[in-house]
C-alpha positions as CSV (number, residue, x, y, z in Angstrom):
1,X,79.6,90.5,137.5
2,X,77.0,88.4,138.6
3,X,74.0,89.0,136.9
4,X,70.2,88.6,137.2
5,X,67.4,88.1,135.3
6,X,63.9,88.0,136.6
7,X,60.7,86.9,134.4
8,X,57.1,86.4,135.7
9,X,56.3,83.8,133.2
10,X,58.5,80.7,132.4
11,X,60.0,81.9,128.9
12,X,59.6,85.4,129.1
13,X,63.7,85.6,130.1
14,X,64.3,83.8,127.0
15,X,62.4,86.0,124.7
16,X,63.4,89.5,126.2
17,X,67.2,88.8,127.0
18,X,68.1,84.8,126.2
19,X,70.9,85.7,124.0
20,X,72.7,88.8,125.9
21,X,72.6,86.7,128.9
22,X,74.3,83.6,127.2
23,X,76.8,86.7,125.8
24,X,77.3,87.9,129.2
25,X,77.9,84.3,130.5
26,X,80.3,83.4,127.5
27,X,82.2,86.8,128.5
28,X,82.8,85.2,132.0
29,X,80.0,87.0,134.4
30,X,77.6,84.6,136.4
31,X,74.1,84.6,135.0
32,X,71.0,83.8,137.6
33,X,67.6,83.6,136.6
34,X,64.2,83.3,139.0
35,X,61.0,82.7,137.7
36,X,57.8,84.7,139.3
37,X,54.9,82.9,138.7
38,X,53.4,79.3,138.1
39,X,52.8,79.4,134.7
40,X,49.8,77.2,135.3
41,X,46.8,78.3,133.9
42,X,42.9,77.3,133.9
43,X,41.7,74.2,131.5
44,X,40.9,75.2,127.7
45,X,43.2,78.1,127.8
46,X,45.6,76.0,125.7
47,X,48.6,77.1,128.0
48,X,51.5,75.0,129.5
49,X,51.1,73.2,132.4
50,X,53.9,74.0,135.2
51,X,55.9,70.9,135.3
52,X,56.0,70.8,132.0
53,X,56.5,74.5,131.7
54,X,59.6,73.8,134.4
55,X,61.5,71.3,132.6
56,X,61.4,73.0,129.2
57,X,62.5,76.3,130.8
58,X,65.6,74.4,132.9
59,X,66.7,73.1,129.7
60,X,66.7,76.5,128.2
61,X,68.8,77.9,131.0
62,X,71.6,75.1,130.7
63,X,72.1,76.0,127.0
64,X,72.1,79.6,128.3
65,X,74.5,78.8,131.2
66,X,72.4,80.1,133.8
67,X,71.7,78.9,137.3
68,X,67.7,78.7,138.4
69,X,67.2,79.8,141.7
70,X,63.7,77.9,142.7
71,X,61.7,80.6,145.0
72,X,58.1,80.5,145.5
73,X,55.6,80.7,142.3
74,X,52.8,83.2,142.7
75,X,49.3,82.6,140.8
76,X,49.4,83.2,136.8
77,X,47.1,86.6,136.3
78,X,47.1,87.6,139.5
79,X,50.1,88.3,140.6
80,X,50.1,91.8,142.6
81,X,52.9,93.8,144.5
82,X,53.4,92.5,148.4
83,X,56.1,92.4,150.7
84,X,56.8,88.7,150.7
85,X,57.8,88.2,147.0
86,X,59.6,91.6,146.8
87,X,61.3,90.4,150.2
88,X,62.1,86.9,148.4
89,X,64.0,88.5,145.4
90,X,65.4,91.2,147.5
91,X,66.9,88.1,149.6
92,X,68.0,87.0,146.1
93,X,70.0,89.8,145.0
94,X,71.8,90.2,148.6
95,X,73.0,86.3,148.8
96,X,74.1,86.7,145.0
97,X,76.0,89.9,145.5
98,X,73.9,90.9,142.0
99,X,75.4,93.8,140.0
100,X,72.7,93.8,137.8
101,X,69.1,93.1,136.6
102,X,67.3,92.4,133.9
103,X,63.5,92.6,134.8
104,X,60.1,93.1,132.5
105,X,59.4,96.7,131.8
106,X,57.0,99.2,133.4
107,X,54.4,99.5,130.3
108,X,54.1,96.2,129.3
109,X,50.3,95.4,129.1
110,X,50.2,92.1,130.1
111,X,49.4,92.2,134.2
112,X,51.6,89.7,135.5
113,X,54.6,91.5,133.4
114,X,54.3,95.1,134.7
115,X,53.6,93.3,138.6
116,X,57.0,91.8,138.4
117,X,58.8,95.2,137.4
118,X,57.1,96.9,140.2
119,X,58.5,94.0,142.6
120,X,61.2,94.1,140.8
121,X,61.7,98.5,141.5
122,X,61.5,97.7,144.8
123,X,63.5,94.7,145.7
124,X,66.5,95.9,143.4
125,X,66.6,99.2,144.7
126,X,69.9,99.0,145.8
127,X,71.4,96.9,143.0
128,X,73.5,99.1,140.8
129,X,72.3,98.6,137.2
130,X,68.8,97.9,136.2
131,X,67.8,96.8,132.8
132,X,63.9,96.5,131.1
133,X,63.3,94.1,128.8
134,X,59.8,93.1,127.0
135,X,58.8,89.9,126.0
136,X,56.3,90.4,124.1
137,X,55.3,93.3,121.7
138,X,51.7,94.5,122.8
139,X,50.9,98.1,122.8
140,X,48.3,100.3,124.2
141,X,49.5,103.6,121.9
142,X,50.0,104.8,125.2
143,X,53.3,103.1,127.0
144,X,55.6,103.2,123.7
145,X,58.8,100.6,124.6
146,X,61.6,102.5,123.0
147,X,65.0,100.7,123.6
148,X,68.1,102.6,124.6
149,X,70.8,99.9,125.2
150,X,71.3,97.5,122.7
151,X,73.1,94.1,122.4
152,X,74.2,92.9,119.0
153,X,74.0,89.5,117.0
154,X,75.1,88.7,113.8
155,X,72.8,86.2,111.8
156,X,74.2,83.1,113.1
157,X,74.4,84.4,116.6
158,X,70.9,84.9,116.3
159,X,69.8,81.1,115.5
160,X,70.3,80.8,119.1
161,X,67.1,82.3,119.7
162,X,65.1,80.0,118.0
163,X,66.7,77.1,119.8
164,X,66.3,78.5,123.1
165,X,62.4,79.2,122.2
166,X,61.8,75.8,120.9
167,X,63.0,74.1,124.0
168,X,59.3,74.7,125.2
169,X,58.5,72.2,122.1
170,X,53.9,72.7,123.2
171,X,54.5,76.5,123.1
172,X,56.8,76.6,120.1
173,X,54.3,74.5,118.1
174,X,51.4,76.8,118.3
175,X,53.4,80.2,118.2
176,X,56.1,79.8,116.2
177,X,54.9,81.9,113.4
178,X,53.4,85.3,115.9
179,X,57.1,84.5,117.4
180,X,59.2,84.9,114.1
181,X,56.6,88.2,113.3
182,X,56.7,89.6,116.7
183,X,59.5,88.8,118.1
184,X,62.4,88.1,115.1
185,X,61.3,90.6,113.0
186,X,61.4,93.2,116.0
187,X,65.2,92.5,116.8
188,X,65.7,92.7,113.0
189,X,64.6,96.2,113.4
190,X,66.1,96.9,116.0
191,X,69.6,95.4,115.3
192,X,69.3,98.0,112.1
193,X,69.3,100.3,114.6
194,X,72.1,98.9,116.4
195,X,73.6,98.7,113.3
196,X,73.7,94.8,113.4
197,X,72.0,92.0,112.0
198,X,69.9,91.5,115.5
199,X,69.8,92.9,118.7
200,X,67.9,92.1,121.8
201,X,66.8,95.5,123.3
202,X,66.8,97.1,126.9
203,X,65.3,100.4,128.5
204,X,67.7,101.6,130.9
205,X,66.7,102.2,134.7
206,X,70.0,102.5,135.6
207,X,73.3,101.6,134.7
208,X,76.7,101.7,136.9
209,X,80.1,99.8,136.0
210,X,78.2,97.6,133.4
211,X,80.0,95.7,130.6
212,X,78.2,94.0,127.8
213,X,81.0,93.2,126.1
């Protein structure tokens, strides 16, 4: 298969699906990532800067095995739906041949997130299996993420997570701890329910002739 996966943010792929895609690769498929947005942010936020951003994110998609397609970055917190960037990943998956997608999910509260699914709807509306992934774990109490595809790690599978994460070494300083709470702890959980040590979670938009394993 050749395979997709789309995140607004530089290491948002990482957190929501860095291991099943390094799985997937290991099981043979092509992996493909694209990167929405700039990831550059105003002074004093304490954020990455994009070159920097970049380089630590290409280094996580070597160790991955993925290719980065370079497209055109949109502004951080303001990306909205248009024609041009859903025409740019829709030009993505045609050249790729992609089977399937891995994208952000439709509830996620953070604005640039729930943009790119809404590009993503659109552009991959003809690709035949569509996964949600969420990168983070904010909740309104309203838009519940409840995963319904699972993929599995053992414990030391799962130490590749923490490697991939700290390849962005400014961003891995100052949240390593919220990441091992919000992050770790919620693919502990949710490899219980797996019935695994770990397991990155999905919500299924739709899913034709697809293999995890």
């Amino acid at each position: 298969m050749n395979i997709l996966a789309v995140g607004a943010h530089w290491d948002d792929i990482e957190l929501g699906c860095g291991l099943t895609l390094k799985k997937l690769h290991e099981k043979g498929h092509n992996i493909f990532c694209v990167v929405v947005c700039s990831s550059r942010y105003g002074n004093g936020t304490g954020g990455a800067e994009e070159t920097d951003a970049e380089r630590c994110g290409l280094k996580a998609f070597k160790l991955i095995g993925a290719k980065y397609i370079p497209t055109p970055k949109e502004p951080n917190q303001s990306l909205r739906y248009g024609s041009k960037i859903m025409q740019t990943l829709e030009n993505v998956a045609n050249k790729h041949k992609i089977d399937a997608v891995f994208t952000h999910w439709f509830g996620d509260v953070n604005t640039d997130h729930r943009a790119t699914w809404e590009i993503s709807r659109t552009a991959f509306r003809n690709v035949k299996s569509f996964l949600m992934y969420q990168s983070n774990s904010y909740s309104d109490g309203v838009h519940i993420f409840t995963p319904n595809f699972f993929s599995g790690f053992d414990r030391k599978q799962y130490v590749f997570k923490e490697k991939l994460l700290s390849q962005y070494a400014v961003e891995w300083k100052r949240r390593k701890g919220r990441w091992e709470r919000e992050i770790f702890e919620r693919e502990r959980h949710w490899g219980y329910l797996a019935g695994n040590d770990y397991a990155e979670g999905f919500r299924i938009g739709k899913l034709v002739d697809f293999y995890a394993e």
